[in-house]
C-alpha positions as CSV (number, residue, x, y, z in Angstrom):
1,X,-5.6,88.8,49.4
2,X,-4.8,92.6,49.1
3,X,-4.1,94.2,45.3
4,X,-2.8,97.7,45.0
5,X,-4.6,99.5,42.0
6,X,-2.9,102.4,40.7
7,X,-4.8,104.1,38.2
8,X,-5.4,107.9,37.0
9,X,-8.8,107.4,35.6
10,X,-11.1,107.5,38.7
11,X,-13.6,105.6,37.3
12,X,-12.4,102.7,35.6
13,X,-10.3,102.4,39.4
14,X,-13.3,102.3,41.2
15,X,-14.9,100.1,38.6
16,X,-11.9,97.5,39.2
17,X,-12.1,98.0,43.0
18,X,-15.8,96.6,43.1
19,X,-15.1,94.1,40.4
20,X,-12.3,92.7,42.6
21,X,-14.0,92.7,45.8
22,X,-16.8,91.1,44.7
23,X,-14.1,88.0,44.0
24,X,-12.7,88.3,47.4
25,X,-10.0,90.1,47.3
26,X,-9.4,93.5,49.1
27,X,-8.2,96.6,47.3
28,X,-6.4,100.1,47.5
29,X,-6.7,102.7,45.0
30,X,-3.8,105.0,43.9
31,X,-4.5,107.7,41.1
32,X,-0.5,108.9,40.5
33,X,3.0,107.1,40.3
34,X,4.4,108.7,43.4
35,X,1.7,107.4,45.5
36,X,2.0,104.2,43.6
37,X,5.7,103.5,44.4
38,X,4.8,105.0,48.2
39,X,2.1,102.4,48.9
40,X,4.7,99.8,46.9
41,X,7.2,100.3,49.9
42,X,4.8,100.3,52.5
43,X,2.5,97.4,51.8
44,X,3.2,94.0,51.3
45,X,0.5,93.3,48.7
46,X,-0.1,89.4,46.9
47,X,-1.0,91.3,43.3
48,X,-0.6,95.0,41.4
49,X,-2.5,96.3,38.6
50,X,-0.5,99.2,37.3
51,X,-1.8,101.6,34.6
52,X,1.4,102.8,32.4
53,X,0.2,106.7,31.6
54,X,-0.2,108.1,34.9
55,X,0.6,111.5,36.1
56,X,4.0,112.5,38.0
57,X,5.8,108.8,36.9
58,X,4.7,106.2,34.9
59,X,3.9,102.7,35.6
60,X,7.1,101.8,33.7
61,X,9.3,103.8,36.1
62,X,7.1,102.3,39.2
63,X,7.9,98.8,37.7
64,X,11.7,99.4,37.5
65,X,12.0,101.0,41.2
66,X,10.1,97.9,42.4
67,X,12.4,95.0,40.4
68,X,15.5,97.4,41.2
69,X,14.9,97.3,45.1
70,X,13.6,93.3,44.5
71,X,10.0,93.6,45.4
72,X,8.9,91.1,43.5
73,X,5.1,91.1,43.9
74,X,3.6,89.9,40.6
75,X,2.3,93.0,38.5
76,X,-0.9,93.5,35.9
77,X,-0.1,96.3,33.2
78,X,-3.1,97.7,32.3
79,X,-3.6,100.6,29.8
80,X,-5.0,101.9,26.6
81,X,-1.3,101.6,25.0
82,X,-2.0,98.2,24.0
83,X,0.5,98.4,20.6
84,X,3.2,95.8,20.6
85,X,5.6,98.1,21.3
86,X,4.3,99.3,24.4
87,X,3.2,95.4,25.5
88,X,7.2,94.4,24.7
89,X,8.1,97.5,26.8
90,X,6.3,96.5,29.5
91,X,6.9,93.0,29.6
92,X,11.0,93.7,29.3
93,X,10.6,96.0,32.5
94,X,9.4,93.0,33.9
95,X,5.5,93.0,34.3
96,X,4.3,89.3,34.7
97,X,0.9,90.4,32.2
98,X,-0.3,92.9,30.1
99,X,-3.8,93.1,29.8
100,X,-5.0,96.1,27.6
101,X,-8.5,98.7,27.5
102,X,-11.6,98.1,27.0
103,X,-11.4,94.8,29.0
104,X,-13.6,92.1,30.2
105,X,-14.3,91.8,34.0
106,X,-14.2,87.9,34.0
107,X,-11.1,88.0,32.0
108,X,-9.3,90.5,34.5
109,X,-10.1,88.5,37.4
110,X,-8.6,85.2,36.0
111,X,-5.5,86.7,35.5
112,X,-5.3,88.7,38.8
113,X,-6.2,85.5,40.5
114,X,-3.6,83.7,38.0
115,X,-0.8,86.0,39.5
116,X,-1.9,85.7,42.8
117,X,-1.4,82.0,42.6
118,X,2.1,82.6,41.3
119,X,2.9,84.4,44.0
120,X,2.6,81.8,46.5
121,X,0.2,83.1,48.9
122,X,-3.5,81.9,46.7
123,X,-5.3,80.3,48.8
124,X,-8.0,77.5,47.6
125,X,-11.5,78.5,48.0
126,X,-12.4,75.9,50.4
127,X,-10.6,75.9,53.3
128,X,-10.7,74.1,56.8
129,X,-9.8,74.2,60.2
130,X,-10.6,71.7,63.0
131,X,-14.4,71.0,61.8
132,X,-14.8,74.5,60.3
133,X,-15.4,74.9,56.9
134,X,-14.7,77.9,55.2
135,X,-16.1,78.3,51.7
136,X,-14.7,81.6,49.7
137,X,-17.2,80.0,46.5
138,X,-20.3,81.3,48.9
139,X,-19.3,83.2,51.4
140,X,-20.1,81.2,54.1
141,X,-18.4,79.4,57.0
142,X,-20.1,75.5,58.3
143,X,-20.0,73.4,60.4
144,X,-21.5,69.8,59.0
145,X,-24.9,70.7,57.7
146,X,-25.6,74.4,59.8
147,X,-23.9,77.1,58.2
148,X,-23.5,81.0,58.4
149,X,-23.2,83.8,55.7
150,X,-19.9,86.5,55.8
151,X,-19.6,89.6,54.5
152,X,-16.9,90.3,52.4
153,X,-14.8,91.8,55.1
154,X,-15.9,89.1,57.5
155,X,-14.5,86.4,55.0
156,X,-11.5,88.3,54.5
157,X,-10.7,88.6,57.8
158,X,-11.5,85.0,58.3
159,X,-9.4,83.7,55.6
160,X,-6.2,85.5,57.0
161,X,-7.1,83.8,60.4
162,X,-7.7,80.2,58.4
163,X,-4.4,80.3,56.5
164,X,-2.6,81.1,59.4
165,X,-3.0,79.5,62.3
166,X,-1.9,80.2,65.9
167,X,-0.6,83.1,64.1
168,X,-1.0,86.3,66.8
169,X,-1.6,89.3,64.3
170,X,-1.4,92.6,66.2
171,X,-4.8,95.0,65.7
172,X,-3.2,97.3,63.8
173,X,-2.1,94.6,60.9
174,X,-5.8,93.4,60.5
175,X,-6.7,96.9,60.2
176,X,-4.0,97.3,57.3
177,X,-4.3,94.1,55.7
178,X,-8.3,94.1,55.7
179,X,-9.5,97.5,55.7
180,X,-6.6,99.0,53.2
181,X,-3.4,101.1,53.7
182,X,-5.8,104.4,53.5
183,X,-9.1,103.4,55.0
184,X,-10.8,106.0,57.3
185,X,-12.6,103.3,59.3
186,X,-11.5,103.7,63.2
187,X,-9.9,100.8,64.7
188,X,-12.8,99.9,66.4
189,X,-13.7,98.2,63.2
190,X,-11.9,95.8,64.0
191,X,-12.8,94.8,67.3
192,X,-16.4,95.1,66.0
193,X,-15.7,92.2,63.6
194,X,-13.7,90.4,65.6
195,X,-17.1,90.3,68.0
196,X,-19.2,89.0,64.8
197,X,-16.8,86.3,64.0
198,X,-17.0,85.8,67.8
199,X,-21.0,84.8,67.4
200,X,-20.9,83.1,64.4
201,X,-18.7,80.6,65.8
202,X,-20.4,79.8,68.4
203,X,-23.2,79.8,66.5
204,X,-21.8,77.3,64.5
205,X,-20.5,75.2,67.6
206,X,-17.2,75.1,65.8
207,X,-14.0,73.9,67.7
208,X,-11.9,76.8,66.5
209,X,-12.0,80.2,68.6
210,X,-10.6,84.0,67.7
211,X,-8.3,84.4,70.9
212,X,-7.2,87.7,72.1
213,X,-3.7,88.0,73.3
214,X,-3.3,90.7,75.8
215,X,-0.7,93.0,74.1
216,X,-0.2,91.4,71.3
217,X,-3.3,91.0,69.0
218,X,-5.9,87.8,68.2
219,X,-5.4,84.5,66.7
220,X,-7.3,81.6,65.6
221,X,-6.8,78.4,67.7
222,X,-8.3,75.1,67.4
223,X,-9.9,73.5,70.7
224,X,-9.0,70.7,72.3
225,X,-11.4,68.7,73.7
């Protein structure tokens, strides 16, 4: 699950970023309103938490470009301007919530995960393929009784092959959808945790495997016996 955060005060952004990560979900930081629409366009991400008083265009104006060119990825206002007027205002441009400052962590993560779920691609924390189980509560992927612990990209990158499978993604989208739009990780990152999840499987003895198609890009596949 990838949320766009687009923030101008650098550290309550990086103070989100870690907040959501540590709940599973993967995160990319914008500071002004022009990089916010930019990365808008560009991504295809499941949640947005947009500050309203940011430099160069507001979240306001960010909002009404999105729902004018139909992007309708469910959006988090959250600001400082927590008067009614400014909740109404943001709420008729058509955010989905409106959460205002000083918040609570636990409280921002129900309702991102609240709009994730509304926008169809949530995905229950217990998931399973073949006799892999994959448990986003702990972290961990079993098999019966032995089990195996994942990093938080490893369990990202997991759960995209879980909830789609068969599905061929090419290198390059794992390295979007996982790492972020702006990473400065090399591509061999990829590869490199493609290897891991390799070895834990096997470790594991699990009848799933992460293919490679030549030219294309990996996919998870069940195997038949």
């Amino acid at each position: 699950m990838r949320v766009l955060i687009a923030e101008d005060e650098m550290s309550t952004a990086k103070a989100i970023k870690l907040l959501l990560e540590k709940a599973n979900f993967s995160a990319d930081i914008v500071y002004n309103g022009n990089d916010a629409r930019e990365y808008i366009q560009a991504v295809d991400y499941d949640v947005i938490v947009l500050d309203i008083m940011m430099p160069y265009r507001s979240g306001i104006d960010v909002l009404s470009l999105m729902r004018n060119k139909h992007i309708v990825t469910p959006v988090l206002i959250l600001t400082a301007k927590s008067e009614i007027e400014d909740r109404v205002a943001g709420l008729e441009s058509c955010a989905d919530d409106y959460l205002p400052k000083p918040f609570a962590a636990k409280e921002l993560i129900a309702r991102v995960k609240a709009l994730a779920r509304r926008s169809g691609h949530y995905a229950d924390s217990i998931q399973s393929i073949g006799n892999l189980v994959l448990d986003g509560n702990r972290y961990e992927m079993r098999v019966g009784e032995i089990k195996v612990s994942l990093t938080n990209k490893e369990f990202q990158l997991m759960e995209l092959f879980v909830r789609h499978p068969g599905y061929v993604f090419p290198t390059e989208h794992l390295m979007e959808k996982i790492w972020g739009y702006d990473t400065e990780s090399n591509i061999d990152v990829v590869w490199t945790h493609i290897g891991y999840m390799r070895k834990k499987l096997r470790s594991l003895n699990a009848n799933v495997e992460i293919k490679t198609v030549r030219g294309a890009g990996y996919a998870l596949e069940e195997i038949k016996c």
